[in-house]
N, C-alpha and C positions, 0 to 999 in steps of 0.2 A: 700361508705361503702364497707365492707368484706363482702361478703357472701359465705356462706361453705354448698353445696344443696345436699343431698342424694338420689337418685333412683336408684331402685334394679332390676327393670323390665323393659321391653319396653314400658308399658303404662305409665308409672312413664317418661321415658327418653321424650317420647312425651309432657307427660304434663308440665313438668319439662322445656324444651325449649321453651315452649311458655311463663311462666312462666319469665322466663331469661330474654324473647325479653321485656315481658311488663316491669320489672322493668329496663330493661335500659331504656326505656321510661322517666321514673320517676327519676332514678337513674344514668347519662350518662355514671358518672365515676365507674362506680359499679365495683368491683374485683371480679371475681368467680374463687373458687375452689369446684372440683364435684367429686362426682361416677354417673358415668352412661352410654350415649350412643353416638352414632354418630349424634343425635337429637342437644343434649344437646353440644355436642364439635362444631356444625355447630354456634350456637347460642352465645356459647363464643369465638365460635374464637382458641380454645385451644383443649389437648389431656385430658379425663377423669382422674384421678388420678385412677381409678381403671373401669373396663369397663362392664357393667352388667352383660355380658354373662357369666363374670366367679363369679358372685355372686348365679345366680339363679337355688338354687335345692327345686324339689319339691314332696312335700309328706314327713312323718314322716319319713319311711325307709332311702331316699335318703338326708334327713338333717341329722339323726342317723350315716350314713356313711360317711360323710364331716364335722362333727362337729369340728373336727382339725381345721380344713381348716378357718369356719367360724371364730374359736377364735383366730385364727391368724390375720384374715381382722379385728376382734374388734378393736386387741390390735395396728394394724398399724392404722385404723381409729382414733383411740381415741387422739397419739403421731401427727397426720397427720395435726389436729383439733388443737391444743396445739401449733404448730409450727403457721400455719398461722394465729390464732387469729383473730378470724373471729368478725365481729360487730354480724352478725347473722345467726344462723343455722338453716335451713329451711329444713324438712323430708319429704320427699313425700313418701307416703305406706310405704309398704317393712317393715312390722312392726315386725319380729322376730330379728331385726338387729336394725332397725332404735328405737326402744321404749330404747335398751339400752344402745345407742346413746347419745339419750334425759338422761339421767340418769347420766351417764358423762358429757355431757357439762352444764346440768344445774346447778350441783353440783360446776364445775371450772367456773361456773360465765357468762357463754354466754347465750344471748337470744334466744329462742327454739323454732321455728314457724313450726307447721306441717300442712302441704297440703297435702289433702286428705287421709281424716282417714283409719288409720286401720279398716278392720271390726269386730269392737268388738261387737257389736251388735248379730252378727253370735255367734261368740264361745270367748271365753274369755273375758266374760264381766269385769271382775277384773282388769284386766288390767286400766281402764278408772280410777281407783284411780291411775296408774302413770302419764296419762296424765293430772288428777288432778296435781299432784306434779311437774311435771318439765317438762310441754311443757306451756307456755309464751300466744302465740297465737295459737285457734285451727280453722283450715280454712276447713268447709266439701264443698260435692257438692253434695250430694245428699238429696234429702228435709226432707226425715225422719230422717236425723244423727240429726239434730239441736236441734230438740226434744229429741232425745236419751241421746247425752250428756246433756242438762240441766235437765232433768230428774234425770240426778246423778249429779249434781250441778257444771256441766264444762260450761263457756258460749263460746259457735261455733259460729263463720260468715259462714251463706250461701252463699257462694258466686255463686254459679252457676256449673253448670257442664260443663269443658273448654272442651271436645270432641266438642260442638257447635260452639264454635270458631274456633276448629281445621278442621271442615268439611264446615264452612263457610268458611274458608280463601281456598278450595280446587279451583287450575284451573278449567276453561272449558275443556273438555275433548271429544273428537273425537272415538268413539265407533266403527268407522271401520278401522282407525289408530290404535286405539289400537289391534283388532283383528289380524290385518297386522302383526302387531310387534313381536306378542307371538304365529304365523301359528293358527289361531283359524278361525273355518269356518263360515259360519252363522247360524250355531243352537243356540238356546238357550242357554243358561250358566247356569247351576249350581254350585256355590263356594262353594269348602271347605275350612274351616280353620279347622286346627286342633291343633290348640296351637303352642308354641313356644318353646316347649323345647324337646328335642333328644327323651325322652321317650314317653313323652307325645305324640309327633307326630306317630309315629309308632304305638303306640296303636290303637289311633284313625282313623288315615288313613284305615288302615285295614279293619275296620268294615262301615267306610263311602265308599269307593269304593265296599265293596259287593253286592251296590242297583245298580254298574250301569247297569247290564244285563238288569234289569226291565226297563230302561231310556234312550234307544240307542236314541231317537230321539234327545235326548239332548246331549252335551259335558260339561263334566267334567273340572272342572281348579279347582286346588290344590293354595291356598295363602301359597308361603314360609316366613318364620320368615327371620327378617335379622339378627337370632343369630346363624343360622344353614348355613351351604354351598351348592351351588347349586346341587355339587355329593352327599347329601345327599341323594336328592329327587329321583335321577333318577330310582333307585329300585322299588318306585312305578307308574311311567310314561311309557306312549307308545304311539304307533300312532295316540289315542284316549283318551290319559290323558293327559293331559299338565297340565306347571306348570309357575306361576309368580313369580318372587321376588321383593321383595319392592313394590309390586304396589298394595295392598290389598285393598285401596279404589278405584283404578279405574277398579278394576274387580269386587268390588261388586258393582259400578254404572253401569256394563254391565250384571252383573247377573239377571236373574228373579227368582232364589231363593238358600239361602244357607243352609248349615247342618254345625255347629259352636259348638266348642269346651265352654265351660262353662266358662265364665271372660269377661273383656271388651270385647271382639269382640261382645258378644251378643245384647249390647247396641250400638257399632259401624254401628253394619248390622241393625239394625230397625231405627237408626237416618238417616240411607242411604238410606230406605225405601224398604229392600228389604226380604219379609216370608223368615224366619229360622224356621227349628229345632235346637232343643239344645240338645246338646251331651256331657255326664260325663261319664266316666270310668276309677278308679283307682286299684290299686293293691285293692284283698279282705281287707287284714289286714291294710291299710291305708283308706279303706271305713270304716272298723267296728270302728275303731279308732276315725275317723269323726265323725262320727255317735253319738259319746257317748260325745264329746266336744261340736256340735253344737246344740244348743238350740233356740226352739223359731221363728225357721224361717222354712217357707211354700214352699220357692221357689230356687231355685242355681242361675238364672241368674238374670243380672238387671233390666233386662225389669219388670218380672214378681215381682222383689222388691219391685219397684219405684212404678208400676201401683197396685200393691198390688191384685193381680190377673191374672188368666194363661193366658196372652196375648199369647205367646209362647208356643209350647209343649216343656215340658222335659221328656230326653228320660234318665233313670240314671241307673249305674249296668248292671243288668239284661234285665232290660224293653230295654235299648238300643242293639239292635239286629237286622236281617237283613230283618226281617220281618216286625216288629215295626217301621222301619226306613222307609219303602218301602211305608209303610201306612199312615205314617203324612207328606212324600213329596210330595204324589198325591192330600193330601187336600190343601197342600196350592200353589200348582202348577197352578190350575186352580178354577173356583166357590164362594160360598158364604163364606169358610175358608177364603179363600187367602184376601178377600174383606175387611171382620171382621177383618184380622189382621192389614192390612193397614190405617182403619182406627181409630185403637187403638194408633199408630204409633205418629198419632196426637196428641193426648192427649197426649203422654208420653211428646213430643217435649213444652208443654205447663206446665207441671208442673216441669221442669229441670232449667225452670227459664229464657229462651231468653242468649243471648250472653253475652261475658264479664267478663268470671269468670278469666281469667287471671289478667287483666287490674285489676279486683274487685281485686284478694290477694296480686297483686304488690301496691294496695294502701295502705292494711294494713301492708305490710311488709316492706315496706320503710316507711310507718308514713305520708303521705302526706295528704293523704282525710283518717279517720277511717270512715268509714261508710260501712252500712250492704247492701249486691244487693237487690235491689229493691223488686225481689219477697221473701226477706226472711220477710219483714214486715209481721206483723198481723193486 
């Protein structure tokens, strides 16, 4: 069969390739045509039809001033879609693009399968009457979407959360070869992520390097995005800051604790078992903006979603600052914090559902076994 996959981001390109791998499993002769990343073009074999980094902008302001941009990738997506004729269209996130996506192809007749939801749940619950209309199959991974959509009368497969697969499928790894590699000495490791994207990192950066005075005994290591170039970073690196690219899980398996920007990594660094703080800060006028769409929800990152409770501190706006930062890295640095959070860590890893979620939506997506993953029964 055709398959025509969309992902807008890097956690999309990730999941999106493992995705790929399983349905050739199932599927040997599969055709794919994609947007996405270097994940996704390893996994087919081929070049992206269009390449994430130049999809993803983020905040109101900076969609406001690319909005050209984006209605041009519509109208080529849509002509893109039409030419290969795909058996089926598969969405992964990326839902300002991808729902009107779903809206065109469903309309010209293709089957619409979306992996992992938008979060409509967060702010634009309205929405979920178009995935009523014109998405086919709706494949979540997180345990409380299943409920949500059947709740407004969509039925979801749980399939599982594939970050599990993707850190189960991780080599063994060499913690003094890795040190070797990237000049790191033997102190401890605190990782930063700071997001993935130009602005976002800068931001952030910023105000996560003001704790290290307080921290010397420890070394700093910076995870770079692989959407950004290594002369990005060096502006804020020194004798005493180093930086990794591409290798963001084998420096949080060397880390003993991070300070993580708000999005999957949150749930990437507690699936690797390693205390975060969590770090939000956007423009004033794209917080207040937030603010007044998002409804309903207690927490920004996954952990504290999923667990429905502050496993993690969040530090947002204001409260994030160099004070406030200095204060929640020493609790979980050492003591009965650090302890309490590791072993909340457990639980999370038990309600995401065990391994499989690729394998699970390349069932339903080629039609081979329809069945729901095991822990989405009742």
């Amino acid at each position: 069969m055709k398959y025509y996959i969309i992902a807008g981001e890097a956690s999309g390109d990730l999941h999106a390739s493992n995705l790929m791998k399983s349905i050739l499993k199932k599927d040997p002769a599969a055709e794919f045509r994609f947007w996405g990343g270097d994940l996704m073009m390893k996994a087919a074999g081929k070049k992206p039809v269009k390449h994430y980094k130049d999809l993803a902008f983020m905040g109101f302001l900076e969609v406001a001033k690319n909005l050209r941009t984006i209605f041009k990738n519509l109208a080529f997506c849509k002509k893109d879609i039409s030419r290969f004729n795909p058996d089926k269209l598969i969405l992964v996130d990326y839902p300002g693009f991808n729902l009107r996506i779903a809206e065109f192809a469903k309309t010209a007749g293709h089957e619409v399968i979306y992996y992992i939801s938008p979060q409509l749940w967060a702010w634009k619950e309205g929405r979920v009457s178009k995935i009523k209309k014109f998405v086919d199959e709706m494949l979540v991974i997180l345990p409380f979407e299943k409920d949500f959509y059947e709740g407004h009368g969509v039925h979801a497969h749980f399939v599982g959360h594939p970050l599990l697969d993707a850190l189960s499928d991780l080599p063994s790894l060499d913690s003094l070869q890795f040190r070797k590699e990237n000049n790191l000495d033997q102190r401890e490791i605190i990782a930063l992520l700071p997001g993935s994207r130009e602005q976002e990192v800068t931001k952030m950066l910023s105000i996560m390097l003001s704790v290290r005075p307080h921290f010397t005994e420890y070394q700093f290591v910076i995870a770079g995005a692989p959407s950004l170039p290594k002369t990005f970073y060096e502006k804020f690196t020194d004798e005493d800051i180093h930086f990794v690219s591409n290798q963001t899980y084998s420096l949080l398996r060397c880390a003993c604790a991070a300070l993580v920007t708000s999005g999957t990594a949150t749930l990437e660094t507690a699936l690797l078992n390693v205390p975060e703080v969590v770090c939000y800060r956007s423009s004033r006028i794209s917080y207040e903006i937030g603010k007044r769409v998002v409804k309903n929800i207690k927490y920004i990152s996954l952990v504290n979603l999923i667990m429905d409770r502050p496993v993690v501190k969040e530090l947002i706006q204001q409260d994030l600052n160099t004070g406030s930062l200095v204060d929640e890295l020493k609790k979980i640095l050492h003591g009965e914090a650090r302890e309490k959070m590791l072993g909340e860590y457990s639980e999370l890893r038990k309600k995401l559902g065990g391994e499989g979620a690729s394998d699970h939506a390349a069932e339903i997506i080629t039609g081979k076994h329809r069945v729901l993953h095991p822990s989405a029964e009742k």
